[in-house]
C-alpha positions in Angstrom: 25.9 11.8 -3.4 22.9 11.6 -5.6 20.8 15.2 -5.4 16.9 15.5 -5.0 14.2 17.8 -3.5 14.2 17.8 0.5 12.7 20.1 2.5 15.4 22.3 3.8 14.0 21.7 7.6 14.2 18.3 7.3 17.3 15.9 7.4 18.3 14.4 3.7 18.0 10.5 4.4 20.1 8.9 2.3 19.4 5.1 2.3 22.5 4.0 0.9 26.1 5.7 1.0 27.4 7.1 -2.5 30.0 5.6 -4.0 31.6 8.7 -3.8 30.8 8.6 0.1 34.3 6.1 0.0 37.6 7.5 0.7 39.9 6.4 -1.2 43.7 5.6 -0.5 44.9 8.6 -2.3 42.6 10.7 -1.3 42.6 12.3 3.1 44.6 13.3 5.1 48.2 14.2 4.5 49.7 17.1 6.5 50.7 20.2 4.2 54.2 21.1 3.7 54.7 24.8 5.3 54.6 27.1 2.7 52.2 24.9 0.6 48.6 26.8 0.4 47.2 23.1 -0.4 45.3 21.9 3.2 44.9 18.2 4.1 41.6 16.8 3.6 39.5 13.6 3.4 36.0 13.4 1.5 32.9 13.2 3.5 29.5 13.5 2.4 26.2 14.6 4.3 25.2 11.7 5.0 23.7 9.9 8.6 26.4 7.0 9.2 29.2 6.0 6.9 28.7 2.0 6.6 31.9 1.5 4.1 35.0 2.2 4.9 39.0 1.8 4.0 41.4 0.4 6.8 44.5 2.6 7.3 43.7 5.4 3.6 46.8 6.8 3.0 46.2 10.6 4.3 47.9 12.7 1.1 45.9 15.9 -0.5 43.2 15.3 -2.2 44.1 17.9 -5.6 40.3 18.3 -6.8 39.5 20.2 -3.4 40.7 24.0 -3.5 40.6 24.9 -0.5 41.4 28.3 -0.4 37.7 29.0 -2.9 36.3 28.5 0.4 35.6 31.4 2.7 37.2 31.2 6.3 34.7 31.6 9.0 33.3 31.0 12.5 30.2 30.3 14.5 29.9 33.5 15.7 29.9 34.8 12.3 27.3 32.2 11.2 24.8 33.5 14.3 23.1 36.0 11.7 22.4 33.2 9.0 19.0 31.5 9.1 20.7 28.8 6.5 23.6 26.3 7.0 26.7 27.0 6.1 28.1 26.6 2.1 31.2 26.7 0.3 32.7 27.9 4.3 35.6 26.4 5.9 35.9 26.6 9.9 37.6 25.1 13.3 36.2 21.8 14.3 35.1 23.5 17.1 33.1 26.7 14.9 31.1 24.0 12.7 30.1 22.1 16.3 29.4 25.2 17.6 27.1 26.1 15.2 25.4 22.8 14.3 24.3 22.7 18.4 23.4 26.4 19.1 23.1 28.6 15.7 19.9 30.6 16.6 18.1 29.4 13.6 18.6 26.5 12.6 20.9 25.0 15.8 20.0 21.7 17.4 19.0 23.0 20.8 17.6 26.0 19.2 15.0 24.0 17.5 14.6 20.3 17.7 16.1 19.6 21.6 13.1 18.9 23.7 13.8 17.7 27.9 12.0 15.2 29.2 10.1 15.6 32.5 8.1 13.5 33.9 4.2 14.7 34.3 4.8 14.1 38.5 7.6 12.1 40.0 7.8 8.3 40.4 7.5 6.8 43.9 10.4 4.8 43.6 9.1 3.3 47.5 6.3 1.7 45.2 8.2 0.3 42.4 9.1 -3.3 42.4 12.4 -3.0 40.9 14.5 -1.3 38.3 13.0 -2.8 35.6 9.1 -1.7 36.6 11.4 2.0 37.2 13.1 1.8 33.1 9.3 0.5 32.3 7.3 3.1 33.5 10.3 5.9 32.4 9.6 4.1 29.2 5.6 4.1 28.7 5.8 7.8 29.9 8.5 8.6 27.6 6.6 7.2 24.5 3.2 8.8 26.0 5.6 12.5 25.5 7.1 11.7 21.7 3.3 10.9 20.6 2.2 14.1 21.9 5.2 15.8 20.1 4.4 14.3 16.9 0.5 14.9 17.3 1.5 18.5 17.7 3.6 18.7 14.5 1.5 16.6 12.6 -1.7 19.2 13.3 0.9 21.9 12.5 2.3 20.9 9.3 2.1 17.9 7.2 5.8 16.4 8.1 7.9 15.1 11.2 7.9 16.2 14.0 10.9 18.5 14.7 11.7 18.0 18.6 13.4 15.6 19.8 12.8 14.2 23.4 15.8 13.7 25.4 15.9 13.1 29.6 18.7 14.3 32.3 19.5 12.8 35.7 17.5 15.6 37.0 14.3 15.3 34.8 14.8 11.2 35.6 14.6 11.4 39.0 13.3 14.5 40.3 12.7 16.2 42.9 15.7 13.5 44.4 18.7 14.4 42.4 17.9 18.0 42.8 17.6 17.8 46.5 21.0 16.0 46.3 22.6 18.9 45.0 20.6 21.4 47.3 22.1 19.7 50.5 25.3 19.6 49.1 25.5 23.3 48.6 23.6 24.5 51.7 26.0 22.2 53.9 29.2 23.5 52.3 27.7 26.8 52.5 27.1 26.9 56.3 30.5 25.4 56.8 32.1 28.5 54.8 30.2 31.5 54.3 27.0 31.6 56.5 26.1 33.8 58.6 28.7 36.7 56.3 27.3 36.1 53.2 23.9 35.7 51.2 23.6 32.1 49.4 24.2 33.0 45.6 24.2 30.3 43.1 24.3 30.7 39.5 23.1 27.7 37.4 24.5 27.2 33.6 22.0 25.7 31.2 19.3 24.7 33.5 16.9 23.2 30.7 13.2 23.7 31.7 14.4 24.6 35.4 13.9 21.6 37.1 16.7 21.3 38.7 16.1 25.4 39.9 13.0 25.2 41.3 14.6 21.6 43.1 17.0 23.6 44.7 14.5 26.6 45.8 11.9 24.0 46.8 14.4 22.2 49.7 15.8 25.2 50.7 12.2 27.0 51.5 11.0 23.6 53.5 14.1 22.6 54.9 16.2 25.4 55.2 14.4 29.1 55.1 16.6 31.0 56.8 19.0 30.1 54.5 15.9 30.2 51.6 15.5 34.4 52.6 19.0 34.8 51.8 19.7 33.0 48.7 19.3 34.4 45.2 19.0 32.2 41.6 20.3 33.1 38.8 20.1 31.2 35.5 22.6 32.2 32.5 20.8 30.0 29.1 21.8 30.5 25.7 18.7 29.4 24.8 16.0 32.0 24.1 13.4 29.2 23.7 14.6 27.7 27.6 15.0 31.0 29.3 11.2 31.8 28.2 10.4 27.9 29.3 11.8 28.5 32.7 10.2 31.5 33.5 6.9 29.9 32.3 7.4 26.8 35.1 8.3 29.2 37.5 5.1 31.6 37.1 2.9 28.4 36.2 3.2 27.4 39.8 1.1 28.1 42.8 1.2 31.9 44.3 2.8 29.9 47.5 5.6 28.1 45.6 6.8 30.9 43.2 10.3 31.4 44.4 11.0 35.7 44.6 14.7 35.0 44.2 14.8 34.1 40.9 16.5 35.4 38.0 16.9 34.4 34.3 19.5 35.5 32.2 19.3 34.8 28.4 22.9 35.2 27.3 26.0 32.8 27.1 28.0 31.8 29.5 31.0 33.2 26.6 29.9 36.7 26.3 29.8 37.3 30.3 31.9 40.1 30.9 30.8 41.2 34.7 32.4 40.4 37.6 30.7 39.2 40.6 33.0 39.7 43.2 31.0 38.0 46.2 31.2 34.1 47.0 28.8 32.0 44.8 28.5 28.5 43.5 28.2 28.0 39.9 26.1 25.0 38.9 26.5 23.0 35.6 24.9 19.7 34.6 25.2 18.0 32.2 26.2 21.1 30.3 30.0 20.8 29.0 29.1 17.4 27.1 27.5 19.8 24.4 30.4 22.3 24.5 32.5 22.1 21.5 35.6 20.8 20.9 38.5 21.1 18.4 40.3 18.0 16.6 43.6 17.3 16.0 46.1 14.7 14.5 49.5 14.4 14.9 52.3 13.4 12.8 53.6 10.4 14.2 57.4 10.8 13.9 57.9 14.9 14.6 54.5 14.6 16.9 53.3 18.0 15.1 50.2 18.7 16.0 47.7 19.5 12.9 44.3 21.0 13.8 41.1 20.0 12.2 38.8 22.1 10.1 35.4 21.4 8.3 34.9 22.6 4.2 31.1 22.9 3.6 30.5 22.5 -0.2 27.8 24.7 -2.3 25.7 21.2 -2.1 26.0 21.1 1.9 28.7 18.1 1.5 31.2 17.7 4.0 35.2 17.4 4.1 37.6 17.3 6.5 41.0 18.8 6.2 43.8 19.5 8.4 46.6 22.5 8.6 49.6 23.6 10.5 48.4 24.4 14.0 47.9 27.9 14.4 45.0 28.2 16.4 46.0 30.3 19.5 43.2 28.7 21.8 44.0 24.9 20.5 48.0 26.2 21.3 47.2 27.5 24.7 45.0 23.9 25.7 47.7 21.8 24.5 50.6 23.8 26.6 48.2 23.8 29.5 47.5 20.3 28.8 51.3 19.5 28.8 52.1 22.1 32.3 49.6 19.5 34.0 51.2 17.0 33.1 49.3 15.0 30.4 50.5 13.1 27.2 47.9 12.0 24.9 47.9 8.2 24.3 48.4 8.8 20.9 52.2 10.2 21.4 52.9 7.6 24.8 56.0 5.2 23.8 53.7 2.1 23.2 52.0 4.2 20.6 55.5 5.7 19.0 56.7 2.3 18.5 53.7 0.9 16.6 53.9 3.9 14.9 57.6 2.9 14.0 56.6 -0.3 13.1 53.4 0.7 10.9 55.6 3.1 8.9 57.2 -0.3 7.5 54.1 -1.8 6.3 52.3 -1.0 3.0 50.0 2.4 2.9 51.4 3.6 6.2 49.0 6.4 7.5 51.1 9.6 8.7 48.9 11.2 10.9 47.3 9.5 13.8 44.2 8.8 14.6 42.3 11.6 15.7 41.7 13.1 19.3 39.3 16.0 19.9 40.4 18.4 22.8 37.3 20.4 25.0 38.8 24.2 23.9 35.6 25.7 25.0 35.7 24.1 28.3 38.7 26.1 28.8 36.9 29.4 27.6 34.5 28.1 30.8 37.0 27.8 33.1 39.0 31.3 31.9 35.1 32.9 32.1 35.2 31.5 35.7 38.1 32.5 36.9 38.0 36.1 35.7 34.5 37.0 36.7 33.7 35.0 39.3 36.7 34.3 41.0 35.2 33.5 44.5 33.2 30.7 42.9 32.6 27.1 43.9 32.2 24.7 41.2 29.8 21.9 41.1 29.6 20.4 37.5 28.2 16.5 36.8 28.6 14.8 33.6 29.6 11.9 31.4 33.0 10.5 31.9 32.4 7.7 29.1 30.2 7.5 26.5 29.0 4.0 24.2 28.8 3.7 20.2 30.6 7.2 19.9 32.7 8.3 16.9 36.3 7.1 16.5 39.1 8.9 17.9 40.4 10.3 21.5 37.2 11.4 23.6 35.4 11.3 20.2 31.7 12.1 20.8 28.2 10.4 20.3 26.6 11.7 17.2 22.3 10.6 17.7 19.4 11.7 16.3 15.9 10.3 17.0 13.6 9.3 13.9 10.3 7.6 15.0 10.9 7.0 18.2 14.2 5.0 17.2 17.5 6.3 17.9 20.1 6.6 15.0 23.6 6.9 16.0 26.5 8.3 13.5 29.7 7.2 12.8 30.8 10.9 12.2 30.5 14.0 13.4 29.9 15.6 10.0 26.2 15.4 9.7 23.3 18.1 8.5 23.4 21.0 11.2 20.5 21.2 13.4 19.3 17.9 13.6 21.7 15.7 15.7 22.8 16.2 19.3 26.6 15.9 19.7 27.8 15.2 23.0 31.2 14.3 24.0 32.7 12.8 27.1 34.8 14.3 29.4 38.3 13.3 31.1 37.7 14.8 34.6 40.7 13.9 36.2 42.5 16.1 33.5 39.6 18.5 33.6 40.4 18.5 37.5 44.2 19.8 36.4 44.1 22.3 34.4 40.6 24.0 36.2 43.3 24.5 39.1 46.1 25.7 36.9 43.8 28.3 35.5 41.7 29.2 38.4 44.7 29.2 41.1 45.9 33.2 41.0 42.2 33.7 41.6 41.4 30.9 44.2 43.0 31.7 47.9 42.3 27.7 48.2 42.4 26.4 44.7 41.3 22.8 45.3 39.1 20.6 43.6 37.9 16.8 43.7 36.0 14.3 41.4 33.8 12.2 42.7 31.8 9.7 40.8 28.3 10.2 40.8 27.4 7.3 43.0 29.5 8.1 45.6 28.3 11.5 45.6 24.8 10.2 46.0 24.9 7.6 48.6 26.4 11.0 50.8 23.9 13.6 49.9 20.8 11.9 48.4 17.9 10.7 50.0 19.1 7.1 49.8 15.9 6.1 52.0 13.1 7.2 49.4 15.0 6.4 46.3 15.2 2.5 46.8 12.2 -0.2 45.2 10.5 -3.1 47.4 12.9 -5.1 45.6 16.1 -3.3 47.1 17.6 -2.0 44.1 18.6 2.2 43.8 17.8 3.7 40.4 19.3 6.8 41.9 22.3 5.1 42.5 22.5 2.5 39.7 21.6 5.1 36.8 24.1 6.9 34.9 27.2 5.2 36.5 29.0 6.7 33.5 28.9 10.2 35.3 31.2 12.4 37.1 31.2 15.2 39.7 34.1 18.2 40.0 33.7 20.0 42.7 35.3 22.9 44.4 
């Protein structure tokens, strides 16, 4: 694409795709022969969406990309650089890794901002759900102007946080209190009066959902409140500092003493906590990253997916031979459970029959990307806190998100307007990449890997309505008009719980 002077903080806004941006048929995505050093790859450039595009390319090696000039690498490598990545290749799931959490230039490292609301709404007082979305709406706008005044008295240039909102944030304290009766009445049921309430919360943002929690439990429940200890594990330096901040920012009277915030990842943990516990994550795993693979549709060989980074920050995708141990180890998992990807099902083999009789036949499939670090959760969980109860909420389905098998949503917000990609390939740092999850089979394999550790490895999905009208405050939550917010919100969401 055509070069010019950007600021290296700032996205590079192309207005129109380069004609280069255009795969062409003999250029993507063949698989390589084994023994052929050649990988499989189809152009991309860095830009936000690509608007033009070929109908089935023929995926065959593209001979002007070398891949082997490019340096293997991973995210964890990357942590240490303050600049993206260049002439680097790495796993689908390393470059999404590293565009959402690289300390210094990673998405929610820098630009991620959580909305929450200056005090709660009184959804007793609102007329409906459209005076609810309204008033979410003005206040949401009143937030994003206050974020660009601050950059714009900082430095001459756009702002670099991005506002974004949770179920929590949305409708807080009532979704928090959801979850707090929840685990206080599965906790009486099992453990009280032997053990101490311990919950651990993954990712808790700016802690609103914490101090939720701790705030039920110390009105409604303080016996149980002098026995229960909080512990947050955040990645995020930036959020651990921001939750301690709410937390001491409070009144002496409703600073919680049981409190504990732990800056590390939930990846590194290497201690076992050998009492019960629940483990809290929402909305969490939709920003975990996942690996991509294609499959050749006749010897349904799987190929996994890797990203080349050029010395001008362009983008290409290319496929190899699977080799990866941890995509290996998800897809036999996948397959003990078992799970066959659409892609491979009968109706798909014989339109793949059938296509491979038409002009420009494509030999791999479309893609599908596969949650490996959820798995990295679930072995984290097993192994080190394998008297656990899991209670993880997010997106089952997702709109406008980027073709393939639980391909994710690629967004970024310029001037207050939301700009969704058609790729996943875009400029590290600024875009949130999210991707939905397929519970059921999430259900199946968390029980396959947690069972030699569970003495009752069971585990249910609920959708997030039904687990509100049992454990929210159904009551306080409903307008004049008679509509629930609470209930009618986010209706793409899940619950697992265990």
């Amino acid at each position: 694409p055509p070069k010019r002077q950007v600021d290296p903080n700032e996205p590079a806004w192309l207005p129109n795709p380069s004609p280069r941006a255009i795969p062409r048929l003999s250029q993507s995505l063949r698989p390589t022969p084994t023994g052929n050093s050649q990988a499989t790859v189809a152009p991309h450039t860095n830009v936000l969406t690509t608007t033009l595009q070929v109908l089935m390319p023929s995926l065959t090696p593209d001979p002007a990309i070398d891949v082997t000039s490019y340096q293997r690498t991973t995210a964890q490598e990357l942590a240490t650089s303050k600049r993206p990545p260049r002439n680097k290749q790495m796993l689908v799931r390393d470059y999404v890794d590293d565009s959402l959490y690289n300390p210094h230039y990673g998405y929610f490292s820098q630009h991620a901002a959580i909305y929450t609301p200056p005090e709660p709404v009184d959804l007793t007082q609102v007329h409906d759900s459209l005076e609810f979305m309204n008033l979410v709406a003005d206040r949401y706008r009143e937030i994003e102007q206050g974020v660009d005044a601050d950059a714009s008295a900082a430095a001459n240039r756009p702002p670099a946080k991005q506002v974004w909102h949770t179920p929590t944030e949305l409708f807080n304290p009532w979704f928090g209190q959801a979850i707090a009766k929840y685990i206080v009445t599965e906790y009486k049921l099992n453990h009280y009066p032997e053990d101490d309430l311990v919950i651990y919360e993954l990712g808790a943002g700016n802690g609103t959902l914490m101090l939720n929690i701790m705030d039920y439990l110390q009105q409604h429940e303080p016996i149980v409140y002098a026995r229960t200890q909080y512990r947050v594990i955040e990645i995020s330096t930036q959020l651990s500092e921001r939750q301690a901040d709410n937390q001491a920012s409070r009144n002496f009277t409703a600073i919680h003493r049981g409190i504990q915030v732990i800056n590390r990842s939930i990846f590194d943990w290497n201690t076992v906590v050998p009492n019960p516990c629940f483990f809290i994550a929402m909305e969490v795993i939709d920003n975990f990253a996942h690996d991509l693979v294609r499959y050749d549709p006749l010897t349904e060989k799987p190929y996994q997916g890797t990203v080349l980074t050029d010395r001008h920050g362009d983008f290409t995708e290319a496929f190899e031979p699977l080799t990866d141990p941890l995509i290996q180890r998800y897809l036999r998992l996948r397959q003990q459970v078992g799970y066959q990807t659409p892609l491979l099902r009968p109706t798909a083999k014989l339109w793949h029959r059938v296509r491979q009789r038409l002009p420009f036949p494509p030999n791999l499939t479309e893609p599908e990307f596969i949650p490996t670090r959820s798995l990295q959760l679930l072995d984290t969980l097993g192994k080190y806190f394998p008297r656990h109860r899991l209670v993880l909420s997010d997106f089952y389905s997702l709109p406008e998100a980027v073709p393939g098998i639980d391909g994710p949503v690629v967004q970024t917000r310029y001037k207050h307007t939301m700009v969704p990609c058609s790729t996943y390939m875009v400029q590290p740092g600024w875009f949130d990449i999210f991707f939905p999850t397929n519970f059921e089979l999430l259900r199946d394999i968390y029980r396959t890997v947690c069972q030699p550790y569970f003495s009752r490895g069971q585990a249910k999905v609920l959708t997030q309505r039904d687990f509100l009208e049992r454990y929210g405050d159904v009551e306080n939550t409903t307008t004049r008009s008679g509509e629930n917010p609470l209930l009618e919100y986010y209706e793409n969401n899940k619950f697992l719980l265990s």
